[in-house]
N, C-alpha and C positions, 0 to 999 in steps of 0.2 A: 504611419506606424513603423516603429525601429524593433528589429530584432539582434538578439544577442543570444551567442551561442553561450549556453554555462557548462555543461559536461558536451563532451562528446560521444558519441554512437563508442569509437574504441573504450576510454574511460568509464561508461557505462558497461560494459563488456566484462573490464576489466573487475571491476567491482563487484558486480551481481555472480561473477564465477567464486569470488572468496566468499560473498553471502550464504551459499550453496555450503560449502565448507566448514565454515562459524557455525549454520545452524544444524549439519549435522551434530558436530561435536557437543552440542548440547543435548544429544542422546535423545531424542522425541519419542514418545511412546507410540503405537496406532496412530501414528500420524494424520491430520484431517488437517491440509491446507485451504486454506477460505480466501481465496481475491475476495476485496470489494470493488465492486464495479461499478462505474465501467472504465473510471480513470487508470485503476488497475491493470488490467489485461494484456498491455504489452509487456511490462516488469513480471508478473507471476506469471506467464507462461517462460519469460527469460530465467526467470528462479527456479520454476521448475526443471525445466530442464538440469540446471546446474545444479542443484541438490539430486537428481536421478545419476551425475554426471558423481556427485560425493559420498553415495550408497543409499539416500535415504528414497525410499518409495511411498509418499504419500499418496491418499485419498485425495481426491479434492471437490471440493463442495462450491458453493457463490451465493455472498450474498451482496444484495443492491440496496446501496441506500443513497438521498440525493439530502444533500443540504447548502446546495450553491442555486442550482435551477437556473439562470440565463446570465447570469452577477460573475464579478469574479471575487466575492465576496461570501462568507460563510454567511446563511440568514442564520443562524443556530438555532435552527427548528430542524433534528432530523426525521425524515420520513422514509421507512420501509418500502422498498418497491419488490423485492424479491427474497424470502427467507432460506436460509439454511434445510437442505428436507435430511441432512445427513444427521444420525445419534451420534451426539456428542460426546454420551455419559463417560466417566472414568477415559475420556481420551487427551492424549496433548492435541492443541487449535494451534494453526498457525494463521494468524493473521496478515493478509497481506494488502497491503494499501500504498497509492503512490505520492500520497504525502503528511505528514504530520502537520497539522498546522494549529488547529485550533486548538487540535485532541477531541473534539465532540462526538463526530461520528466514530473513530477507535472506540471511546469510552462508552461510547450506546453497545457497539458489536461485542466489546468484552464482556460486558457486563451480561448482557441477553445470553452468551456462550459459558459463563459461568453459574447463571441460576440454573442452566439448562444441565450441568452436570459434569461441564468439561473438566478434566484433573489439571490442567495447565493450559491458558490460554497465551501464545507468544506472539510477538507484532515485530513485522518486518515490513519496512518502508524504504522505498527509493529515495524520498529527502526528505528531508525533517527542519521545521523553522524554531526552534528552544524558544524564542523571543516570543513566537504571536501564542505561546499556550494560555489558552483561555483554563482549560481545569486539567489538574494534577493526573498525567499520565507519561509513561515513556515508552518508546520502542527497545527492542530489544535485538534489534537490529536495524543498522541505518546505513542506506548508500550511499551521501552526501548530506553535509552541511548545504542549506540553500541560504541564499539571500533572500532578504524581504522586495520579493518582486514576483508580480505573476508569472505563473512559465507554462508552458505549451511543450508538446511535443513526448515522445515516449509513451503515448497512452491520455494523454493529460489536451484538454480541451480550451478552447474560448469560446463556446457559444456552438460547441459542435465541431468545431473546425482544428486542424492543426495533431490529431492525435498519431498520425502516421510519422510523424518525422522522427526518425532514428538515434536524436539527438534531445535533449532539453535546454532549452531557450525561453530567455525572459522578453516578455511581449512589455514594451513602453507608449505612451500614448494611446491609449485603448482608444 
């Protein structure tokens, strides 16, 4: 197994601080930010912070959804593991996810967050693949262009493993 570093921990830094910035100036109302987890959680705690760091004070909520399960492959079936317990209604959602790839899971969470009453649901992702979108969605904030290659590290997994590393890296020969 070969690894490659793609962003670095600084470069990473660097970026998620202007994220914080971008999305205040989009004015959010009652702000209720949502990691999806668990690939999430090292970027939206980083985000958060930086947007606390830009004025903005959101809420934050979690929700879990799984549609990889041991693969490093979308099954595109998602499945709910933990829902939102926060009201939504009449509020801006901040979506936060650590990669755009298929759009599957995004478009499940959007869509559950806007029948449920949210006035604006937004999506902020760490990387984004334009190339592998299986159905019409986009983020509205993006911290890297990624290449088409699995990557590990920053939150993001192989099989459990790799989520601590401070950096994202693409794993070759699985």
């Amino acid at each position: 197994m070969s690894l490659d570093i793609l962003f670095s921990e600084a470069e990473i830094g660097a970026r998620v601080e202007s994220m914080g910035y971008e999305i205040a100036e989009a004015l959010p109302e009652r702000l209720l930010a949502v990691p999806i987890m668990t690939g999430a959680f090292v970027f939206a705690a980083d985000l958060l912070r930086a947007l606390y760091r830009a004025g903005v004070e959101p809420e934050v909520d979690f929700l879990q959804v799984s549609s990889y399960g041991k693969g490093t492959t979308s099954s595109g079936t998602i499945e709910l593991l933990r829902d939102v317990r926060a009201d939504v209604t009449g509020r801006d959602v901040l979506l936060i996810d650590d990669i755009l790839e298929s759009g599957r899971t995004l478009t499940y969470a959007k869509k559950v967050l806007i029948e449920r009453g949210a006035r604006r649901v937004l999506i902020a992702v760490a990387l984004e693949k334009p190339h592998k979108l299986a159905v019409d969605i986009a983020a509205d904030f993006v911290g890297f262009q990624c290449p088409d290659r699995f990557v590990i590290g920053y939150g993001m997994d192989y099989a459990g493993k790799y989520r601590e590393l401070p950096f994202i890296g693409a794993l070759d020969q699985l």
